[in-house]
ZAVEXPA-241829 format. One record per residue: residue number from 1; residue in three letters; chain; x, y, z of N, C-alpha, C, CB in turn. Coordinates in pm, whole numbers, plus 50000, padded with zeros to 5 digits. Glycine has a CB too. Example, Ala and Ser with C-alpha at 12.3 -4.5 7.8 and 13.67 -1.06 7.14 Angstrom:
<fivos>
(1 'ALA' 'A' (51319 49431 50780) (51230 49550 50780) (51320 49670 50780) (51131 49553 50905))
(2 'SER' 'A' (51285 49775 50708) (51367 49894 50714) (51290 50003 50787) (51408 49940 50572))
</fivos>
This chain:
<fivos>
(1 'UNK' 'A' (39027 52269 78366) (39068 52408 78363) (38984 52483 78466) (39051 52470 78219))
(2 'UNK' 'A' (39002 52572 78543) (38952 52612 78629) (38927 52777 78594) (39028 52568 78740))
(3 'UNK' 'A' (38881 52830 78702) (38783 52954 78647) (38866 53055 78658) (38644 52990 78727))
(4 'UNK' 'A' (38983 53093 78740) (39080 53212 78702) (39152 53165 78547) (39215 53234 78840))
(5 'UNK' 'A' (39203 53024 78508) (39296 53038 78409) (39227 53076 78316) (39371 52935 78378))
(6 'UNK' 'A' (39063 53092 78305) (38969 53111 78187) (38957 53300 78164) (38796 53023 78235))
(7 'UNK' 'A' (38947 53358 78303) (39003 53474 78296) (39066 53532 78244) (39034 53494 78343))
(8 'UNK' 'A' (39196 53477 78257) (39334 53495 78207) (39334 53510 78037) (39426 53359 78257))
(9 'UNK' 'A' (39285 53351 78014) (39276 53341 77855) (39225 53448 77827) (39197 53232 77788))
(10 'UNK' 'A' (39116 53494 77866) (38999 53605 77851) (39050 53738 77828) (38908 53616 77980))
(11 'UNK' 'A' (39128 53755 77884) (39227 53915 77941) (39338 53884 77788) (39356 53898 78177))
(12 'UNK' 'A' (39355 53737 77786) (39460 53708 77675) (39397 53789 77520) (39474 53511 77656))
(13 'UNK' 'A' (39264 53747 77510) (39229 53723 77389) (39172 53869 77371) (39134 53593 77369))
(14 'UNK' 'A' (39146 53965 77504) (39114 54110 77481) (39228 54233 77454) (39041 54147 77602))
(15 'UNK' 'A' (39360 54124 77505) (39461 54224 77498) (39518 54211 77327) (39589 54189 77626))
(16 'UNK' 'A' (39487 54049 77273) (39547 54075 77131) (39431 54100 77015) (39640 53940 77086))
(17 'UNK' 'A' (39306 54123 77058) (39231 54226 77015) (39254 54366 76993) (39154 54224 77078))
(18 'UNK' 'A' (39313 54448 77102) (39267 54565 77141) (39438 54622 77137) (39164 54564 77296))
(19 'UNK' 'A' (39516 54514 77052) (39674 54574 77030) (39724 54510 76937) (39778 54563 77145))
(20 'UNK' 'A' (39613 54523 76843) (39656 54480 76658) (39821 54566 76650) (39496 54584 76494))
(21 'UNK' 'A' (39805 54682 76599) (39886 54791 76575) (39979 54787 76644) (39839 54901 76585))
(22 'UNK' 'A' (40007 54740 76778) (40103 54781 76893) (40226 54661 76852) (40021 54764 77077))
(23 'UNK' 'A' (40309 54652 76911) (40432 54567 76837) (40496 54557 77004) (40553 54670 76681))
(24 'UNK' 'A' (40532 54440 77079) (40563 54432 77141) (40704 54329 77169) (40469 54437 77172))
(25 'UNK' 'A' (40842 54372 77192) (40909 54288 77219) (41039 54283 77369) (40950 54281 77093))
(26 'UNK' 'A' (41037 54136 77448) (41131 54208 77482) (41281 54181 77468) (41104 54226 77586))
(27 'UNK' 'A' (41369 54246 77579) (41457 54311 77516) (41603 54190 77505) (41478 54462 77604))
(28 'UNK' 'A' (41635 54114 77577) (41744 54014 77576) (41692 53925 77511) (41796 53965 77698))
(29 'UNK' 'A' (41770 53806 77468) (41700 53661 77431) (41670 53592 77581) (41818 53548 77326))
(30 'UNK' 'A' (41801 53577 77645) (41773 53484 77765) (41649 53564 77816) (41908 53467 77886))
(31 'UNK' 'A' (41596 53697 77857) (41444 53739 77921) (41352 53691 77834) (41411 53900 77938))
(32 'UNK' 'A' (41370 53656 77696) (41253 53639 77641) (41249 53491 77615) (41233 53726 77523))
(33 'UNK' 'A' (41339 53352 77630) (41331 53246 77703) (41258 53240 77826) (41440 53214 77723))
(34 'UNK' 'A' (41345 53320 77881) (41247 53267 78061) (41123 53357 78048) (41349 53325 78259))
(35 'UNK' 'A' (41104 53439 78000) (40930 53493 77995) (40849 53356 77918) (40903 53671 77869))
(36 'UNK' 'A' (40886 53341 77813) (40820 53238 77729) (40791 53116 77808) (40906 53200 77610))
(37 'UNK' 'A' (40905 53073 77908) (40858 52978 77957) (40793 52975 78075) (40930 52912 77956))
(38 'UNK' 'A' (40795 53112 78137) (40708 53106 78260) (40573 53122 78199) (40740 53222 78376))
(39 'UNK' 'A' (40547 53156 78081) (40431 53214 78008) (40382 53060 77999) (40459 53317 77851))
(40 'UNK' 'A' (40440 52981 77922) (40385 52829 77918) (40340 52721 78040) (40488 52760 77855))
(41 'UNK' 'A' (40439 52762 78145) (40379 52733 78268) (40262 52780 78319) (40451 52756 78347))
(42 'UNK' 'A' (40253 52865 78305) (40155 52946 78378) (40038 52931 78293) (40196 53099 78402))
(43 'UNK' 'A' (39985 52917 78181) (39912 52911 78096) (39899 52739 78116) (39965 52987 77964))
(44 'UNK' 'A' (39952 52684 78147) (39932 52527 78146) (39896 52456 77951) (39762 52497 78277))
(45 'UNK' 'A' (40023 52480 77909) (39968 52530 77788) (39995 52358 77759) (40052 52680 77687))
(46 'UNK' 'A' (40026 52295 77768) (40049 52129 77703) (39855 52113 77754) (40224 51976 77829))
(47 'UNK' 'A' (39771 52139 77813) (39663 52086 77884) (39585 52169 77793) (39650 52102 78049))
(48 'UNK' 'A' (39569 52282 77739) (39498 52355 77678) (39420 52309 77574) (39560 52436 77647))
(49 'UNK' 'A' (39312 52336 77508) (39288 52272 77411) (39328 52378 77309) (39156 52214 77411))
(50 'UNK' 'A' (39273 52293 77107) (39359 52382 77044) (39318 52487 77026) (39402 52352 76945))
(51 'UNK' 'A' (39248 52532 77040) (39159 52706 77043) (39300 52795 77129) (38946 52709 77188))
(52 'UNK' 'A' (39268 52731 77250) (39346 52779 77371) (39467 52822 77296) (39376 52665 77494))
(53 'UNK' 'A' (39549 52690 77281) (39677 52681 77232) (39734 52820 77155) (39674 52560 77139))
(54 'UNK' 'A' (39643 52843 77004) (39618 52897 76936) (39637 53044 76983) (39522 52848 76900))
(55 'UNK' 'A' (39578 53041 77084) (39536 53238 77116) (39679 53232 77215) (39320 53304 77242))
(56 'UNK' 'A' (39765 53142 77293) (39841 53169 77316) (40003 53157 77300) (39798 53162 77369))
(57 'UNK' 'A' (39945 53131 77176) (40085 53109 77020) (40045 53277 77002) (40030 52955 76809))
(58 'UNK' 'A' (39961 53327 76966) (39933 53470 76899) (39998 53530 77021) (39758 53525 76860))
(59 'UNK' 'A' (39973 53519 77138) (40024 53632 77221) (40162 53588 77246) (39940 53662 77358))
(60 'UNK' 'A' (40262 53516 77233) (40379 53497 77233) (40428 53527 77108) (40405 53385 77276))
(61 'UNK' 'A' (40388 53498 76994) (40445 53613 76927) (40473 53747 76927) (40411 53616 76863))
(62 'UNK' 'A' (40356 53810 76956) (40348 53949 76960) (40389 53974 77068) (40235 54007 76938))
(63 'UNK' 'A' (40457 53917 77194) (40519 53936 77327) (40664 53943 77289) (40484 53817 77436))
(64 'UNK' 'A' (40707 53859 77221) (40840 53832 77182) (40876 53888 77041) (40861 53686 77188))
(65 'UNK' 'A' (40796 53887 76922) (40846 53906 76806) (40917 53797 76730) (40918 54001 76821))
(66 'UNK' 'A' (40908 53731 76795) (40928 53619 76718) (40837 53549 76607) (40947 53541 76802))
(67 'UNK' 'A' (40857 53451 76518) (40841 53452 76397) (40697 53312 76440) (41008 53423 76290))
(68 'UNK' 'A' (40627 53281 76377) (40580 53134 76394) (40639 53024 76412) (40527 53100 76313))
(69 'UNK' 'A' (40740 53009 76300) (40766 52902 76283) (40882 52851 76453) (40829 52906 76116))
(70 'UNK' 'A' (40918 53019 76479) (41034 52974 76591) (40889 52962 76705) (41201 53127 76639))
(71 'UNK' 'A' (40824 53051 76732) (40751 53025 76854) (40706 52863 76867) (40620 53124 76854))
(72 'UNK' 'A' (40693 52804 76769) (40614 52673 76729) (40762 52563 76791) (40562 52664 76508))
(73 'UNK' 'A' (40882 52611 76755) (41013 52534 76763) (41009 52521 76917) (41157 52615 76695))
(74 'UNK' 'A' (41009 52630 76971) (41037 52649 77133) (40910 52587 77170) (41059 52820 77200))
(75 'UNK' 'A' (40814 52600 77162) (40702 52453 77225) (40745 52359 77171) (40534 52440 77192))
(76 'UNK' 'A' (40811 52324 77105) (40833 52190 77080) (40918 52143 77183) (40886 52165 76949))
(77 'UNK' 'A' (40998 52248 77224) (41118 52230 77296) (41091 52168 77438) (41189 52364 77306))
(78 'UNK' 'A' (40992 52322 77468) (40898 52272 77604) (40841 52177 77648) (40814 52316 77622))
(79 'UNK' 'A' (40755 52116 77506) (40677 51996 77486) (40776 51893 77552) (40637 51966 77323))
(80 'UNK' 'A' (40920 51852 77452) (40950 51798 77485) (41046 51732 77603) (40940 51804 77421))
(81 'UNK' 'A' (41090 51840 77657) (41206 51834 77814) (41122 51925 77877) (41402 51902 77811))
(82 'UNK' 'A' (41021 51985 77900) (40977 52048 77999) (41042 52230 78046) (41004 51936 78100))
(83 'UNK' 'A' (41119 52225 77930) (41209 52421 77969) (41257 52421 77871) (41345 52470 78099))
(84 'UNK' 'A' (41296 52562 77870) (41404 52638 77756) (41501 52673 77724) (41403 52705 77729))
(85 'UNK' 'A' (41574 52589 77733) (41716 52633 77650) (41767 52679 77583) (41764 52603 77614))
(86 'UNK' 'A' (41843 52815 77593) (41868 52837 77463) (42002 52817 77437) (41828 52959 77424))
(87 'UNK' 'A' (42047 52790 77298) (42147 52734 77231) (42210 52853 77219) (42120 52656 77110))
(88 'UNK' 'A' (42296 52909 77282) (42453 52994 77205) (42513 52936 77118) (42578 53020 77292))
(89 'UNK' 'A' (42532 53016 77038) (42625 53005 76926) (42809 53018 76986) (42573 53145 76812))
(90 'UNK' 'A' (42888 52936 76942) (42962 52912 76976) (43095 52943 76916) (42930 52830 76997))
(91 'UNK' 'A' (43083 52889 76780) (43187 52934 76672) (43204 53028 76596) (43197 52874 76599))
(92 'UNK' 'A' (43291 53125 76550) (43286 53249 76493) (43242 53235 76373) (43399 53314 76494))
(93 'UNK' 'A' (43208 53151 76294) (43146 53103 76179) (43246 53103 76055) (43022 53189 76152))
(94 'UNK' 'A' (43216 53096 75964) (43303 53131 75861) (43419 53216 75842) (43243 53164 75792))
(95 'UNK' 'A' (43555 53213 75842) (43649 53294 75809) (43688 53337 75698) (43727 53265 75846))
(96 'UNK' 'A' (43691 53418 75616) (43707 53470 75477) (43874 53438 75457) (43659 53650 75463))
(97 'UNK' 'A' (43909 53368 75345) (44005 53335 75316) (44107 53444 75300) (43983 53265 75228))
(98 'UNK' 'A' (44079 53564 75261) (44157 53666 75158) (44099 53734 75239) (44143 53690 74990))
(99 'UNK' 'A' (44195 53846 75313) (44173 53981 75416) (44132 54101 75306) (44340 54031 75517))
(100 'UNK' 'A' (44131 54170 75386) (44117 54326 75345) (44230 54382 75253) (44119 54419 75479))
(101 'UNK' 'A' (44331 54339 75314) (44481 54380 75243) (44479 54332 75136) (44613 54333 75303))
(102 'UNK' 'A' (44440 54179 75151) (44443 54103 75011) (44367 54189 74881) (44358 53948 75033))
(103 'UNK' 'A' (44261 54253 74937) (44154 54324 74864) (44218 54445 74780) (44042 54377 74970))
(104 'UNK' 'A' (44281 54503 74891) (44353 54625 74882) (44479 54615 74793) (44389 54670 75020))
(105 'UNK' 'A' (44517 54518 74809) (44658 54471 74696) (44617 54465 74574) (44730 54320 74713))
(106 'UNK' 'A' (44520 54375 74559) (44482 54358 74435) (44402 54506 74364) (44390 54226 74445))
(107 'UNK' 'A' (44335 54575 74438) (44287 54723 74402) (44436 54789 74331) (44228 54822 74568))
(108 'UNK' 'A' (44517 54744 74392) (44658 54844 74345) (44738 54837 74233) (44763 54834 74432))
(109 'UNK' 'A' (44706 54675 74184) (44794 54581 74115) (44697 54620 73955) (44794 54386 74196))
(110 'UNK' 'A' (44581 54635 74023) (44471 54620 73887) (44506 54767 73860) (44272 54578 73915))
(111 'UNK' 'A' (44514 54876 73968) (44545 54996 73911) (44628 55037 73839) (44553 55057 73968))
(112 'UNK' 'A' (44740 54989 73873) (44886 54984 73784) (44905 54954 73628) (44970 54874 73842))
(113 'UNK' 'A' (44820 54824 73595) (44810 54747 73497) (44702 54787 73418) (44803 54624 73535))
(114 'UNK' 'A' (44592 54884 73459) (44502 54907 73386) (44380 54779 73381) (44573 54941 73265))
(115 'UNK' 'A' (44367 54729 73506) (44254 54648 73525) (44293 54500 73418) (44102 54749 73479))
(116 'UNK' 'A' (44418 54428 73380) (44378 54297 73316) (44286 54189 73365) (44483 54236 73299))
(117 'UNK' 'A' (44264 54127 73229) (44182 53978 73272) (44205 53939 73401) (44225 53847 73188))
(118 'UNK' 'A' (44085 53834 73413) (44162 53735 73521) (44269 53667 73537) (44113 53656 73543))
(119 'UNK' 'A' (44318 53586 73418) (44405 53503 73418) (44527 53574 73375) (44368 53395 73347))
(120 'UNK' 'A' (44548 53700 73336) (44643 53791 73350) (44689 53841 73503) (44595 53897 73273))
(121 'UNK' 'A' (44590 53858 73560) (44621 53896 73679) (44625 53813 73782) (44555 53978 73707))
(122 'UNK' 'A' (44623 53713 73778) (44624 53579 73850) (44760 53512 73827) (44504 53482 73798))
(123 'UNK' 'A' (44836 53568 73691) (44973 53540 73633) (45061 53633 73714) (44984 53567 73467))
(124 'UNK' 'A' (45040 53735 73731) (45056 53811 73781) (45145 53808 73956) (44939 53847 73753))
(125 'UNK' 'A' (45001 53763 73987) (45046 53766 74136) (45072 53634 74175) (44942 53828 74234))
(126 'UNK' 'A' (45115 53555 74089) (45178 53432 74083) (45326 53429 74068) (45123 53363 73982))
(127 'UNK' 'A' (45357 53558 73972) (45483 53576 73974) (45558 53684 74037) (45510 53573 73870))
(128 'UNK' 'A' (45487 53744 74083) (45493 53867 74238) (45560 53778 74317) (45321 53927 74333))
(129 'UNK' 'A' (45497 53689 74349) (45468 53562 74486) (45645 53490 74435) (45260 53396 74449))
(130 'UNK' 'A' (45625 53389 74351) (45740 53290 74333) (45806 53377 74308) (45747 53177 74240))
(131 'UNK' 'A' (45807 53434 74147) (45938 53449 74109) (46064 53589 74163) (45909 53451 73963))
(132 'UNK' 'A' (45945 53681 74234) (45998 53854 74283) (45945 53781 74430) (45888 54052 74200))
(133 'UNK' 'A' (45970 53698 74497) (45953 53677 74623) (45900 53769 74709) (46050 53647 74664))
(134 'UNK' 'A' (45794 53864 74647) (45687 53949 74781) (45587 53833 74811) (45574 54117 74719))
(135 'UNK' 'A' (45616 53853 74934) (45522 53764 75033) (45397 53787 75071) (45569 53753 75147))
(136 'UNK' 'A' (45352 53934 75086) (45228 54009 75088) (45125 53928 74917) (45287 54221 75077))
(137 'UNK' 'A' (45191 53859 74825) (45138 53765 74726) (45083 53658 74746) (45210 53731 74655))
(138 'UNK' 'A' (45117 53585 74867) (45097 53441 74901) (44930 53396 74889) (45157 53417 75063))
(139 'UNK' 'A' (44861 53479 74936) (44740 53378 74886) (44697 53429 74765) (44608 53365 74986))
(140 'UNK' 'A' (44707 53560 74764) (44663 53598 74614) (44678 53492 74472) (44754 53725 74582))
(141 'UNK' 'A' (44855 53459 74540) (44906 53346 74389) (44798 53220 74374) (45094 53250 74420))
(142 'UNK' 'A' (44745 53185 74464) (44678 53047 74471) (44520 53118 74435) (44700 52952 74648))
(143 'UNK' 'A' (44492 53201 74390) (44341 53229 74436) (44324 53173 74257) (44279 53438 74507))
(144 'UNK' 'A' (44191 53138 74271) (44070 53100 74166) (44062 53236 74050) (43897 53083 74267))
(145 'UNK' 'A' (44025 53225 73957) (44024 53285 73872) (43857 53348 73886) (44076 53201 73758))
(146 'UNK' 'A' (43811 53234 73954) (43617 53322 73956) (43689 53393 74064) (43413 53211 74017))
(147 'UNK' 'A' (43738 53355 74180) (43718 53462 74302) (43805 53535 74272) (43730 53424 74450))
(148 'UNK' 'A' (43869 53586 74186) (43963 53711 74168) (43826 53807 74120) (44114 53689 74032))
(149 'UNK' 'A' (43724 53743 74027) (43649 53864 74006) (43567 53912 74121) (43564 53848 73894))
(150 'UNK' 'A' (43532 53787 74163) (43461 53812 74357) (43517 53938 74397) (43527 53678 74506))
(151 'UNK' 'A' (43642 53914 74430) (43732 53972 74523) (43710 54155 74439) (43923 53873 74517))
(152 'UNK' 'A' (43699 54132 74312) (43673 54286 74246) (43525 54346 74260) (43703 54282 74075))
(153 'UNK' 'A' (43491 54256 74292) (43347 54303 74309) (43276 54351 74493) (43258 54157 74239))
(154 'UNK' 'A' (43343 54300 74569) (43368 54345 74744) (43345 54466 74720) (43526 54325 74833))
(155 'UNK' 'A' (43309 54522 74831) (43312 54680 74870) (43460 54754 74891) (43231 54695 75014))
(156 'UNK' 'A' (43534 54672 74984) (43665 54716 74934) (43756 54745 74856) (43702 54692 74949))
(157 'UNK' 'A' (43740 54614 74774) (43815 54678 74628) (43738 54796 74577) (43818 54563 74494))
(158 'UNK' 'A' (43583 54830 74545) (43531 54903 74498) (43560 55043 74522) (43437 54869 74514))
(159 'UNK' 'A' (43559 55068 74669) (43600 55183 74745) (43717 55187 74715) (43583 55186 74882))
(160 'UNK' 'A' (43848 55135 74719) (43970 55177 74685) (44010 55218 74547) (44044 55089 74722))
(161 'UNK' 'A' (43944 55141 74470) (43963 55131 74272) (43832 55207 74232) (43956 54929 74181))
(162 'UNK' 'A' (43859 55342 74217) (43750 55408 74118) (43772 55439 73964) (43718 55540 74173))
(163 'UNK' 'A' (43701 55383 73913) (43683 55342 73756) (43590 55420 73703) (43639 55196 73727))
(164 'UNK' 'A' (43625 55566 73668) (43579 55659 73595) (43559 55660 73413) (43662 55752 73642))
(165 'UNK' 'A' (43472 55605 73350) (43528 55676 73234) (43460 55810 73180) (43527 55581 73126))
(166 'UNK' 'A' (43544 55869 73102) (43499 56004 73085) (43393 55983 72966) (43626 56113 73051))
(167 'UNK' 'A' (43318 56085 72989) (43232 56119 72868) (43240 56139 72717) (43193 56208 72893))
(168 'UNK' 'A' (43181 56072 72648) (43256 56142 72480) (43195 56224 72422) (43276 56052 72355))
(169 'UNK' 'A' (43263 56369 72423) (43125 56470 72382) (43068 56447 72205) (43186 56669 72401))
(170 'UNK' 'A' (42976 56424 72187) (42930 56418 72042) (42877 56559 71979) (42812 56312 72034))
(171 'UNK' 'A' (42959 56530 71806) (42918 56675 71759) (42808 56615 71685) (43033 56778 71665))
(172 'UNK' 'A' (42697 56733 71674) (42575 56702 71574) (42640 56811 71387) (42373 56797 71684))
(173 'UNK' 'A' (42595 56751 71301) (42627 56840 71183) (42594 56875 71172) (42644 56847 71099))
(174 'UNK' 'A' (42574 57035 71144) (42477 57133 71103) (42413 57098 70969) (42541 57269 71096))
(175 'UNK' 'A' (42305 57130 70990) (42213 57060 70846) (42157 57143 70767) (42090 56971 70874))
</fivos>
């Protein structure tokens, strides 16, 4: 190790002293890939010992905001191919079976009926569907009896179906 990179460390270990409080991140992922890894280059950080290592795990956190366990992932990364890649996400992830409408139907159906069971209302839009051929029924007819209560419990249904009950005023007896 030579006598500027000891500097450096030096300047490292005064700046995450002297900026407990301060919170530093920056602002894209891909800038904070290629900072991270010019940061590891430049630090010669596979050569470091673990002291070293250590104080410049602390300042990549607090450079990036990133968590331990990820700063620790991305040296691994480095460690092992020499750069940083980062992985895009690719697939829209999960698609919710039952739309909004679906939500909204069923808000309407329960309104009508006065909120029945599940398996009342699952009869229901089973026979909406087959036997009165509305098509706006089709997945509803097939849905689960737990996820019909799911589906009552969403923010949507909630927001559309307001379920007031009124107060019961109580008389006291005069004594």
């Amino acid at each position: 190790m030579n006598d500027t990179q000891l500097e450096t460390l030096e300047q490292v270990r005064q700046f995450l002293e002297g900026s407990e409080a301060i919170s530093f991140q920056i602002e894209s992922k891909d800038a904070r890939y290629h900072w991270l890894q010019h940061t590891l280059v430049k630090f010669r950080y596979l050569q470091l010992s673990k002291t070293d290592k250590g104080l410049i795990t602390r300042y990549l956190r607090k450079m990036t905001g990133y968590s331990l366990a990820q700063v620790k992932r991305l040296i691994r990364q480095y460690r092992k191919t020499g750069h940083l890649v980062r992985k895009q996400r690719t697939s829209q992830g999960f698609q919710p079976k039952y739309t909004r409408e679906d939500k909204l139907l069923l808000a309407g159906l329960d309104e009508r009926h006065n909120t029945l069971s599940g398996p009342a209302t699952k009869k229901l839009c089973e026979r909406a569907y087959q036997v009165f051929g509305e098509t706006e029924y089709q997945r509803l007819a097939g849905i689960s009896i737990a996820h019909l209560y799911n589906l009552r419990k969403s923010k949507t249904y909630i927001g559309q179906r307001h379920q007031y009950e009124k107060t019961n005023p109580v008389r006291f007896k005069d004594w």
